[in-house]
C-alpha positions as CSV (number, residue, x, y, z in Angstrom):
1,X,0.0,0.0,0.0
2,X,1.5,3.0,-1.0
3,X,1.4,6.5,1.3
4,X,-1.6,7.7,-0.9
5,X,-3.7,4.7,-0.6
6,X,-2.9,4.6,3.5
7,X,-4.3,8.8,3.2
8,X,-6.9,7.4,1.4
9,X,-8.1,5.6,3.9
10,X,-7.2,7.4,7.2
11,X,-8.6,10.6,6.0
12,X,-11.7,9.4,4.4
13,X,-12.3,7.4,8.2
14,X,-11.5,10.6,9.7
15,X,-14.0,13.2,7.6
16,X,-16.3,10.0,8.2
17,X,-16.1,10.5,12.3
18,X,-16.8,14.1,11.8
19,X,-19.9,13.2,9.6
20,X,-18.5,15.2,6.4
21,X,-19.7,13.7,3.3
22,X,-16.3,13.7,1.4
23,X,-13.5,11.4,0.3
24,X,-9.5,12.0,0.3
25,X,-10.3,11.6,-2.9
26,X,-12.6,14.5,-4.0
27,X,-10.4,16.6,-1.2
28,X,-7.5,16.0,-3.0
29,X,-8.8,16.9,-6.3
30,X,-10.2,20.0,-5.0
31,X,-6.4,21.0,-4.2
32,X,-5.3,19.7,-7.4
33,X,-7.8,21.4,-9.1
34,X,-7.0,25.1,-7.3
35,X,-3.0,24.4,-7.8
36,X,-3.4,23.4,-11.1
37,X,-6.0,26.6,-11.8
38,X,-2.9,29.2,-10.6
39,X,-3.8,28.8,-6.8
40,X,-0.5,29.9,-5.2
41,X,1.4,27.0,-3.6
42,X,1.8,28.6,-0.2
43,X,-2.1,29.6,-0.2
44,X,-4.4,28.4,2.8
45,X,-7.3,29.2,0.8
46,X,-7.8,25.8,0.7
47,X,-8.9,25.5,4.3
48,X,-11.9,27.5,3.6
49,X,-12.8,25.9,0.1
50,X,-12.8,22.5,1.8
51,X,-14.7,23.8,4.9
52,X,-17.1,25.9,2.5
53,X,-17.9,22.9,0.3
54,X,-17.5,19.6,2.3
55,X,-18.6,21.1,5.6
56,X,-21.5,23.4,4.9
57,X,-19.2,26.2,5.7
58,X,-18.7,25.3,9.3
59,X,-15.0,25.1,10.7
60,X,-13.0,22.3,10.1
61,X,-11.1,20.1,13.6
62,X,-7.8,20.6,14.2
63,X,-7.4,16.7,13.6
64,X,-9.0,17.1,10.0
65,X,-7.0,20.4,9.0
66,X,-3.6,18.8,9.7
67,X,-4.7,15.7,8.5
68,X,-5.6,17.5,5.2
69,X,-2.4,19.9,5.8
70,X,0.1,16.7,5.0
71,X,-2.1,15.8,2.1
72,X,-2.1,19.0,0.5
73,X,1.8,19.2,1.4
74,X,2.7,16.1,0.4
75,X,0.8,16.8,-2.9
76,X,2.4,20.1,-3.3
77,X,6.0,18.1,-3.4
78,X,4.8,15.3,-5.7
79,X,3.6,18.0,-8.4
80,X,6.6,19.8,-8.1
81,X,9.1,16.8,-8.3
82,X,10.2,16.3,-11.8
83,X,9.9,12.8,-11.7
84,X,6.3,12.5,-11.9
85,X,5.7,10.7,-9.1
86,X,2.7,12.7,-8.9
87,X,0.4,10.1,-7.0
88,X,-3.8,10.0,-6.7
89,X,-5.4,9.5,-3.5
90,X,-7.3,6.8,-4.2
91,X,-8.3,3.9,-2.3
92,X,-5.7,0.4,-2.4
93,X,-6.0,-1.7,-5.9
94,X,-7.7,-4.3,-3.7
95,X,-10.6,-2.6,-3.0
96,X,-13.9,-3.4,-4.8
97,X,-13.8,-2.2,-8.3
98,X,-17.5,-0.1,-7.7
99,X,-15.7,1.9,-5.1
100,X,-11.8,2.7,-6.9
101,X,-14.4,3.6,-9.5
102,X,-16.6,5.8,-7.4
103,X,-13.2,7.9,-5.7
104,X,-11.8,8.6,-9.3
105,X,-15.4,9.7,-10.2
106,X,-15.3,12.2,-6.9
107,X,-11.5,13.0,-7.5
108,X,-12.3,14.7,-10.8
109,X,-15.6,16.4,-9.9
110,X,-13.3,17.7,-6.5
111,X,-10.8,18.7,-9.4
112,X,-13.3,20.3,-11.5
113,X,-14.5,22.3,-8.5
114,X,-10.8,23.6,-7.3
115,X,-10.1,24.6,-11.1
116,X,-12.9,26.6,-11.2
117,X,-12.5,28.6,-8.3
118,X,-9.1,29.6,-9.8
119,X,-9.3,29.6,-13.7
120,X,-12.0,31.2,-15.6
121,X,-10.1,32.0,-18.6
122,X,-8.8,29.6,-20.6
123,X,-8.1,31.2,-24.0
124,X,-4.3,30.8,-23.3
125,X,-4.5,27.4,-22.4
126,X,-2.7,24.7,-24.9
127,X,-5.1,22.8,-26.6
128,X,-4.1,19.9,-24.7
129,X,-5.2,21.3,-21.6
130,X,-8.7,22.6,-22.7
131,X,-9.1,18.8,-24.0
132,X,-8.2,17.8,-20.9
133,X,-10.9,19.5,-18.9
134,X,-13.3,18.6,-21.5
135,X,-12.1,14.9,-20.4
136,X,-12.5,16.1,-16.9
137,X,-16.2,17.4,-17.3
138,X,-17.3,14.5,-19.2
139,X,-15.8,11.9,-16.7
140,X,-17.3,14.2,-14.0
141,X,-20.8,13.8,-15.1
142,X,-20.9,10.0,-15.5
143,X,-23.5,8.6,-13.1
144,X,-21.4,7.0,-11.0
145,X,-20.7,3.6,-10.8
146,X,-23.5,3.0,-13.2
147,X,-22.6,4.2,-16.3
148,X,-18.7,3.4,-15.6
149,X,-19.6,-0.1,-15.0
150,X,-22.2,-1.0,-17.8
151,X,-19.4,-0.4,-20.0
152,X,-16.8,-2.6,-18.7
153,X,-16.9,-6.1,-17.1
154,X,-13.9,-8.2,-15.5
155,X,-10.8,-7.9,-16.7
156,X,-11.4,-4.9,-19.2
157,X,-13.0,-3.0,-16.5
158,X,-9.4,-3.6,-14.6
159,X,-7.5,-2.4,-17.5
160,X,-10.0,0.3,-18.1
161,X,-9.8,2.0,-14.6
162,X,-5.9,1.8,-14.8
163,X,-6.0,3.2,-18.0
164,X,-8.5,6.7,-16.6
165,X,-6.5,7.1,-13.6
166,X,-3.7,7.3,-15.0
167,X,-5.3,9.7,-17.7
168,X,-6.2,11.8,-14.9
169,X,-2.9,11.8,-13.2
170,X,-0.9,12.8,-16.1
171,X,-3.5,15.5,-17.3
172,X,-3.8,17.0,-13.5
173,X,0.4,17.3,-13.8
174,X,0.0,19.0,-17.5
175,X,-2.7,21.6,-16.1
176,X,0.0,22.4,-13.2
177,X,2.8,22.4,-14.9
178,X,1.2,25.1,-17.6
179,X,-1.2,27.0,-15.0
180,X,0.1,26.4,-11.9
181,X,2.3,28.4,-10.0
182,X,5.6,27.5,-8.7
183,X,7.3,29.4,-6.0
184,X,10.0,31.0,-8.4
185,X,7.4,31.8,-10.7
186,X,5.1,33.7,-7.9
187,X,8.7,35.6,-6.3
188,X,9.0,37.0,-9.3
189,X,5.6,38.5,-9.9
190,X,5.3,42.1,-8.8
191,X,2.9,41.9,-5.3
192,X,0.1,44.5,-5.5
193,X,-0.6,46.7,-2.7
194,X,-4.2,47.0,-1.9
């Protein structure tokens, strides 16, 4: 089990305790969603979209926010590392098929969500990105486990899911790397003084 499948699983336990109806999953593509929409890398406005949208605008615990601090850290490092060991949370291979399904499902719509808080323009995006998110809105809209299943049984359905997730992966590192921020990039802006 690797460290994002054990996240996987503690976190979503943990939002579970506090009765908030949200995965690791769908949290963690809310932050890739803002990061990879321009959201500064050092930003906490994370804490509040995650409280605003997963917790009916109530205050997160202290156990949740640091719990969801190392995610969004440890996420943070994997996107900048050049070796794209970029990772999703999503729950361990051995899970039921219905349920790695139903996390990817809630990964992208948290990703859709995070992007649009951040990015409304995309004219100067590459094409590859604006396919992407057309990718992203399409796999978003799927009725869950329904329509993703009556497509694929067994085996293919295996093959298929590796095959999206790692679709997803790779096109959440192309929106960062061409959107995002990194912390060189955001020294060298000029800060405006309000």
């Amino acid at each position: 089990m690797n460290t994002q499948q054990q996240n996987y699983e503690q976190i979503t336990a943990a939002l579970q305790r506090d009765n908030i109806l949200a995965s690791a999953a769908e949290i963690q593509g809310l932050f890739c969603g803002m990061l990879g929409g321009g959201m500064p890398l050092e930003s906490q406005d994370w804490v509040d979209a995650v409280a605003d949208f997963v917790n009916q605008g109530e205050p997160l615990t202290k156990e949740i926010v640091q719990l969801l601090t190392e995610l969004y850290n440890e996420t943070c490092q994997q996107l900048l590392e050049s070796d794209f060991s970029f990772a999703l949370c999503l729950p361990d291979d051995a899970a039921p098929i219905n349920e790695r399904g139903q996390a990817l499902l809630e990964w992208v719509q948290g990703f859709m969500l995070g992007f649009g808080l951040h990015q409304d323009d995309l004219t100067n995006c590459s094409d590859d990105v604006k396919e992407a998110l057309e990718d992203f809105a399409d796999i978003a809209r799927m009725d869950q486990q329904q329509e993703f299943a009556k497509h694929l049984q067994g085996e293919e359905f295996e093959q298929a899911l590796f095959e999206v997730v790692e679709y997803v992966r790779v096109s959440a590192m192309l929106c960062f790397n061409e959107l995002g921020k990194s912390p060189e990039e955001q020294q060298s802006q000029p800060k405006t003084v309000h």
